[in-house]
C-alpha positions in Angstrom: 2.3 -69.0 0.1 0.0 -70.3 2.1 -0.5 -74.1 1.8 -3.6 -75.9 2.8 -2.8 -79.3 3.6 -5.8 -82.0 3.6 -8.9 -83.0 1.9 -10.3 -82.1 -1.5 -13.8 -84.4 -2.4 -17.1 -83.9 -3.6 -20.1 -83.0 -1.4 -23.6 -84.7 -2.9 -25.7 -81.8 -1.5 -29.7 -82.6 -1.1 -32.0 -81.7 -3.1 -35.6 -81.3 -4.5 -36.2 -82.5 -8.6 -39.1 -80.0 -9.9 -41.4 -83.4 -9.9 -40.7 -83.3 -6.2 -38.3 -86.1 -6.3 -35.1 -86.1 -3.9 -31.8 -86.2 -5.2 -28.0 -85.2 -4.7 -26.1 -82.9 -6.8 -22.4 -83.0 -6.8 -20.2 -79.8 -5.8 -16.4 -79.6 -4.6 -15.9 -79.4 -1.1 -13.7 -80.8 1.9 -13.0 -78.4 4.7 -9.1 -78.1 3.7 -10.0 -77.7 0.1 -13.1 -75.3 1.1 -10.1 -73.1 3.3 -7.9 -73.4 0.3 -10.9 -71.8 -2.0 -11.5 -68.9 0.6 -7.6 -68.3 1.0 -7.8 -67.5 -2.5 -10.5 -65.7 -3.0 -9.6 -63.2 -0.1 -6.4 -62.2 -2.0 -4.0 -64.6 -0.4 -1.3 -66.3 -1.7 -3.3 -70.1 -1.5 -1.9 -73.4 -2.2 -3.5 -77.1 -2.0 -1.7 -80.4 -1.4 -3.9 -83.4 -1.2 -4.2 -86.5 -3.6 -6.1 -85.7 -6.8 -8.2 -88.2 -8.9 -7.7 -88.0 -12.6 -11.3 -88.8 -12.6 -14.2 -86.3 -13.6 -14.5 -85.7 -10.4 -10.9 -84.9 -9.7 -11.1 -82.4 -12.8 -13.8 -80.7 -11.1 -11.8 -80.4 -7.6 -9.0 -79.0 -9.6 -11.1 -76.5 -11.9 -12.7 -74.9 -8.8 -9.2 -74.5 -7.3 -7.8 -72.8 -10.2 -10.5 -70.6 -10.5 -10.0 -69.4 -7.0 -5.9 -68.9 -7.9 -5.2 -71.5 -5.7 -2.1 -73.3 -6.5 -2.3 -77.2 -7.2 1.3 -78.1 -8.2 2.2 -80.2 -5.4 -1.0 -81.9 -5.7 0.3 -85.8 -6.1 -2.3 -87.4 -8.7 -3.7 -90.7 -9.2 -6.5 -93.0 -11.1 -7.9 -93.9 -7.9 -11.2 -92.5 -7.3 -12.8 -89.4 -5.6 -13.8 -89.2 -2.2 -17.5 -88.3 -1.7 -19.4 -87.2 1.2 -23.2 -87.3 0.9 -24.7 -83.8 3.1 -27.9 -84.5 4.6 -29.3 -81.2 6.5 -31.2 -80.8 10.0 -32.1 -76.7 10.7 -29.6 -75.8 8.8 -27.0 -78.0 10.4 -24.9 -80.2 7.5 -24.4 -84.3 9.1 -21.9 -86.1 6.7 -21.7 -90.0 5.1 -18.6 -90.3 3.9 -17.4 -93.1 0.9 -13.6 -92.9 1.0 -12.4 -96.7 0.7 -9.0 -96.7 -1.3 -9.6 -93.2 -2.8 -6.9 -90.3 -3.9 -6.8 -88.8 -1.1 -7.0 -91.5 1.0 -4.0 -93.5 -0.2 -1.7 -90.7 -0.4 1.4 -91.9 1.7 4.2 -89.6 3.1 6.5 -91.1 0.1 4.9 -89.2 -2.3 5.0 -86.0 -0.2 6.9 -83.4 -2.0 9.6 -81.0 -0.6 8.3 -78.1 0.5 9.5 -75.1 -1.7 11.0 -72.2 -0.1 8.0 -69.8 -0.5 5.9 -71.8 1.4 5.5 -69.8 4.5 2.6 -71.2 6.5 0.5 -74.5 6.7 -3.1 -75.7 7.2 -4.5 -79.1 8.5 -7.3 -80.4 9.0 -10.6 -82.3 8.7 -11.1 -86.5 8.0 -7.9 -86.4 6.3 -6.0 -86.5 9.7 -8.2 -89.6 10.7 -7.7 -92.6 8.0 -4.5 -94.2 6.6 -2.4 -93.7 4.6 -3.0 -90.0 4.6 -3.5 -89.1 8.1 0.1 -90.1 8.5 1.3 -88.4 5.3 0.2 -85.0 6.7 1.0 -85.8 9.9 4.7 -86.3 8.7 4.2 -82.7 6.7 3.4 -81.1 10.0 6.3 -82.3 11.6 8.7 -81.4 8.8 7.4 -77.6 8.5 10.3 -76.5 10.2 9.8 -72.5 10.8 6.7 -72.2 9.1 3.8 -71.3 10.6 1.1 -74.2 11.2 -2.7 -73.6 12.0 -4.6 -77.0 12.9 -8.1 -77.2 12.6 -9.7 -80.8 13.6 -13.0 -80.0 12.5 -14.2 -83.3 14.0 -16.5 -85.9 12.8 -17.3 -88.4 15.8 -18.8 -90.4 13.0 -15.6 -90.8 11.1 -13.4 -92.2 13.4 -12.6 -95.5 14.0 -9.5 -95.7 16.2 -10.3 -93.3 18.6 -7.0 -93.6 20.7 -4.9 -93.9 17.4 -7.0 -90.4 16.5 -6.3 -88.6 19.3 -2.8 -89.6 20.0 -2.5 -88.0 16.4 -3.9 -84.8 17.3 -1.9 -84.3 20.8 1.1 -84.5 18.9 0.1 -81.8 15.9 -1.2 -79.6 18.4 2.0 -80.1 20.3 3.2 -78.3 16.5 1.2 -75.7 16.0 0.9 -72.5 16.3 -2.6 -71.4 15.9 -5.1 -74.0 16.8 -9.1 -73.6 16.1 -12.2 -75.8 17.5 -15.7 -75.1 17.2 -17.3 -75.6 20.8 -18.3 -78.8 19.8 -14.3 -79.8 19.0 -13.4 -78.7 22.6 -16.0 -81.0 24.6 -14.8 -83.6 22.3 -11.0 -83.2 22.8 -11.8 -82.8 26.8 -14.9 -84.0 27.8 -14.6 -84.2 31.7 -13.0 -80.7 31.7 -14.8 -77.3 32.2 -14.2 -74.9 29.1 -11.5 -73.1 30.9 -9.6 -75.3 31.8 -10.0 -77.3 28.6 -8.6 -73.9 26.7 -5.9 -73.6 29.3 -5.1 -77.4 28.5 -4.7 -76.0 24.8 -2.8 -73.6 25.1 -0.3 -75.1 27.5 0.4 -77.9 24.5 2.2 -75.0 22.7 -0.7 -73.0 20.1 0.2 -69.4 20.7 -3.6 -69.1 19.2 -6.5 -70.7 20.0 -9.5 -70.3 18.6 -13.2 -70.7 19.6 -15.8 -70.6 17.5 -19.4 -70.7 19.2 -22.3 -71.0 16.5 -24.9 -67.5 17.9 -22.7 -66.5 20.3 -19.7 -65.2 18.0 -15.8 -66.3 18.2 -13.0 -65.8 20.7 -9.1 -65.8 20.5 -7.2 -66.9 23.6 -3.2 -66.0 23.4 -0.6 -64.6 25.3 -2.5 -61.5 26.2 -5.7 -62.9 27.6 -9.2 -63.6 25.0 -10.4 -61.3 22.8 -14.4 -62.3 21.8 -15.8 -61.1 18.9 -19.9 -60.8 19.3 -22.3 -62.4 16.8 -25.0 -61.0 14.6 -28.3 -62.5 13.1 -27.8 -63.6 9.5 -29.9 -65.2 7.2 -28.5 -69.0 7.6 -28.9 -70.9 4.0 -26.9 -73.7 5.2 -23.4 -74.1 7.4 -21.4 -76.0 5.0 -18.0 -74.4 4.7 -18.4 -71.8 7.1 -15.9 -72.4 9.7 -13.1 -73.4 6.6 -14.2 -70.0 5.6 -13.3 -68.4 9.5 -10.1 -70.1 8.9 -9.4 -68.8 5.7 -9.8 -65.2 6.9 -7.7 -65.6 10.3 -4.4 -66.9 7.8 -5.6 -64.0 5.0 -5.4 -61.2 8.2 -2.8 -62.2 9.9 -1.0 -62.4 6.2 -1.8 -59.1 5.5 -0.8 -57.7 9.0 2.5 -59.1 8.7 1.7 -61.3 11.7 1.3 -64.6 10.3 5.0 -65.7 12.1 6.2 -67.6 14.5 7.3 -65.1 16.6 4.8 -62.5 16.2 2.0 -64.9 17.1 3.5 -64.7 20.6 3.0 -61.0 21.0 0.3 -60.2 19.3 -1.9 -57.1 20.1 -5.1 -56.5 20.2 -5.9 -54.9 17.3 -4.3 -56.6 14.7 -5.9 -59.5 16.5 -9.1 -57.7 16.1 -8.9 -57.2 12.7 -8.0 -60.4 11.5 -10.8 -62.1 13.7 -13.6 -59.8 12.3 -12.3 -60.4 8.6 -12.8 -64.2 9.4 -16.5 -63.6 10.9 -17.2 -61.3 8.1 -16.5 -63.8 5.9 -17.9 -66.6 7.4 -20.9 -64.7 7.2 -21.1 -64.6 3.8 -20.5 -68.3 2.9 -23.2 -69.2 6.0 -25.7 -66.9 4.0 -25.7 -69.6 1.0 -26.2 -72.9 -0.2 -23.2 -75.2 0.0 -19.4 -74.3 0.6 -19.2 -71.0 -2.0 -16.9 -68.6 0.0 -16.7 -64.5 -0.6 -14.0 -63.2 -2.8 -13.0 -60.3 -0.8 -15.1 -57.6 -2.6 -17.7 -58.9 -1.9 -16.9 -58.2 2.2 -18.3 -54.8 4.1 -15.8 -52.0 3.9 -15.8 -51.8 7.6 -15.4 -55.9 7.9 -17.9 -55.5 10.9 -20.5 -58.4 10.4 -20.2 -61.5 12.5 -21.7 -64.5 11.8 -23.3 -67.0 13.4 -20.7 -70.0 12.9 -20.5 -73.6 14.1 -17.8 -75.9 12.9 
């Protein structure tokens, strides 16, 4: 199983009453949970582990995980309340408010982490759960206790978000000193190393121990920088509805074709080749595409994917 470690909340997505009014409607989102959801629905074996609210809120994060097959019995629960992130959109582009002040997911402390069971194979982080506290240092204490699993970090930053910059960054350094396969949107990287060139940024990256990183680039496609050199993937023009869950999407489909290759190991992340690499990046893009094609985070299940899995997105984040 693959287990996706991180945030589950509710997006309050804009929009437009018949009488013209604005308002916000509520759907379940987070980019762990929205990678979770994905994992699922591409055939994987998906699990989630975050705080849950008993609240109607909570119910609603946990219905839309079990209708994805995404496993939620580690899931420690609470009657604390939801966290909710109001969207507002800007050509297409989602900009977050966040409301997470003693919430589920928030106050989840590494005490009430659970043992990892044996068919756990692989773990995913990620997203404003790795920024407050408790939680940031709850999963932070998962990563470090994975052992020979596999573990794919994705930041997915929000500048916005972060309060203790230093604290935030020293956090990251040492989970990407842990994982394996690391992904950033180009936005991430000029973040993480803003006086550096992108080369030597990657380099950087991948001399902190990721036998995988991953670029995504909005129009200009993704690449995949490992042992063997890059591999780039080129974009294709698709009909943008929104970017919300997008990139958890890309991520989702890099675990789900490595998964199915076989390759999603310790070991066999170090000598990947070139086509399996391939494959499993253009399953992600294809993906991607899909969920970039329409309103909100609402991933593909996998038949709804072209047969030849050649469609590449244009993906940011």
């Amino acid at each position: 199983m693959i287990l996706c470690c991180g945030e589950a909340l509710i997006d309050m997505l804009p929009r437009t009453l018949p009488d013209g009014e604005a308002a916000f409607a509520p759907h379940p989102g987070g980019a762990v949970f929205n990678t979770a959801r994905a994992l699922g629905r591409l055939g994987a074996r998906a699990g989630f582990l975050c705080g849950l609210s008993t609240d109607l809120f909570g119910a609603q994060l946990q219905a839309a995980l079990a209708q994805s097959h995404v496993d939620t019995s580690l899931c420690p629960r609470s009657d604390s309340p939801t966290t909710l992130a109001f969207v507002t959109l800007t050509d297409g582009q989602a900009r977050y408010a966040f409301y997470d002040e003693n919430t589920a997911m928030r106050m989840m402390t590494p005490a009430a982490l659970p043992p990892l069971p044996a068919g756990v194979t692989a773990l995913f982080f990620g997203g404003i759960s790795l920024v407050s506290e408790p939680c940031g240092a709850a999963f932070e204490a998962l990563c470090h206790s994975a052992g020979e699993r596999v573990v794919m970090l994705d930041p997915n930053i929000r500048p916005g978000f972060i309060r203790d910059e230093a604290a935030y960054r020293a956090r990251l350094a040492r989970m990407l000193a842990r994982a394996d396969i690391v992904k950033l949107s180009d936005e991430d990287l000029r973040w993480l190393h803003p006086a550096r060139d992108e080369g030597a940024a990657i380099a950087a990256l991948r001399a902190q121990g990721p036998a995988l990183v991953l670029i995504t680039r909005g129009a200009e496609g993704a690449e995949a920088h490992h042992a063997g050199g890059c591999l780039s993937v080129p974009a294709v023009a698709v009909r943008v509805a929104d970017t919300v869950g997008a990139g958890d999407t890309f991520n989702a489909g890099i675990l789900a074709g490595l998964a199915q290759s076989g390759t999603l190991l310790r070991d066999a992340l170090r000598h990947l080749d070139e086509a399996t690499l391939h494959k499993a990046l253009t399953l992600a893009a294809s993906a991607a595409a899909v969920t970039a094609s329409r309103p909100g985070a609402n991933p593909p299940w996998a038949r709804e994917l072209p047969a030849t899995g050649t469609a590449t997105p244009a993906v940011r984040g």
